[in-house]
N, C-alpha and C positions, 0 to 999 in steps of 0.2 A: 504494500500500500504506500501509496507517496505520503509523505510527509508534507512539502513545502507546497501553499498555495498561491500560483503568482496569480499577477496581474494579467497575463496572457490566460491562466485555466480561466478567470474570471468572466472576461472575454468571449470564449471559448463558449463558456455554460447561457450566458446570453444569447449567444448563435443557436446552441445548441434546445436551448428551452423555446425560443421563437417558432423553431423550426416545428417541434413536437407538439407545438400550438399554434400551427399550419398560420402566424403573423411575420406579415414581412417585413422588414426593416424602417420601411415609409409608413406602414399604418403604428409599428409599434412607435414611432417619433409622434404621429399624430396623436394617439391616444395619450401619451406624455402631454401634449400641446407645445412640443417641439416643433422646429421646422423640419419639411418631408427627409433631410438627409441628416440628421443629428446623428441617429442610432448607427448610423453606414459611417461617420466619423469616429464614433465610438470604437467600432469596432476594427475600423484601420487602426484606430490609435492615433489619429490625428488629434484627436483631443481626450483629455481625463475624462473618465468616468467618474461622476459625484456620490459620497455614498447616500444621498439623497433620492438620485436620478436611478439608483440601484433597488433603494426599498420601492421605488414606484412602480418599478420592471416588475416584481417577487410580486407586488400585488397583483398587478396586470395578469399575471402567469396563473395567480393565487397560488404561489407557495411561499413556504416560507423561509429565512434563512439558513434554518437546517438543513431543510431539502437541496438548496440551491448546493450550500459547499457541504451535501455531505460526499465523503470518497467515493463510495460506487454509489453511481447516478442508478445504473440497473437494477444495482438490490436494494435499492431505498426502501421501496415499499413494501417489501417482507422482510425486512430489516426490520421497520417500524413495524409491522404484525407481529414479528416473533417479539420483541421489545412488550409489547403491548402486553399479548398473552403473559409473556416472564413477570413481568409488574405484576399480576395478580395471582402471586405463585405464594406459598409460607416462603419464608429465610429457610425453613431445610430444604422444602423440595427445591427451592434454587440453585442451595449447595450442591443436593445428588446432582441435579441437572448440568452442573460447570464441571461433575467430574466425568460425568456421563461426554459429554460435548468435547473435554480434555481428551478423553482415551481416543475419539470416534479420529481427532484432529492426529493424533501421536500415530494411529493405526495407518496414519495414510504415508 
């Protein structure tokens, strides 16, 4: 898993969240109330991204910042299913479960 999150992944997830939200570049500027080529500078890098201009994107998209930078964009969402179910586990059977999960991980 990477570690370091640049400015380019950020970039990147913008494109990438547009795309899987069938919005193109000029309508995502418009619905900002940018002009039609803001988002298309953004994404050259011609100009910063604001982290203002960023929570407005994560709305637009409706997600939220976890979703946006979490690591795998693929397994987010049963990421957060399995997260979900575990939250409502005892403390022991979470224990079994992490060593359960531990062996299954060692085993491979």
């Amino acid at each position: 898993m990477k570690k370091d999150f640049t400015y380019d992944d950020i970039i990147y997830r913008i494109g990438y969240f547009r795309n899987i939200n069938n919005i193109s570049a000029r309508d995502l500027s418009l619905q900002l109330g940018y002009s039609e080529s803001e988002i298309n500078r953004i994404e050259r890098k011609t100009i910063k991204l604001k982290v203002s201009t960023l929570l407005n994107i994560l709305e637009i998209f409706d997600i939220t910042p976890i979703e946006f930078f979490y690591p795998n964009l693929e397994d987010y969402k049963i990421d957060m299913e399995l997260l979900n179910l575990f939250s409502q586990l005892k403390s022991e059977d979470k224990k079994s479960l992490i060593q359960l999960i531990s062996k299954i991980i060692k085993a491979k």
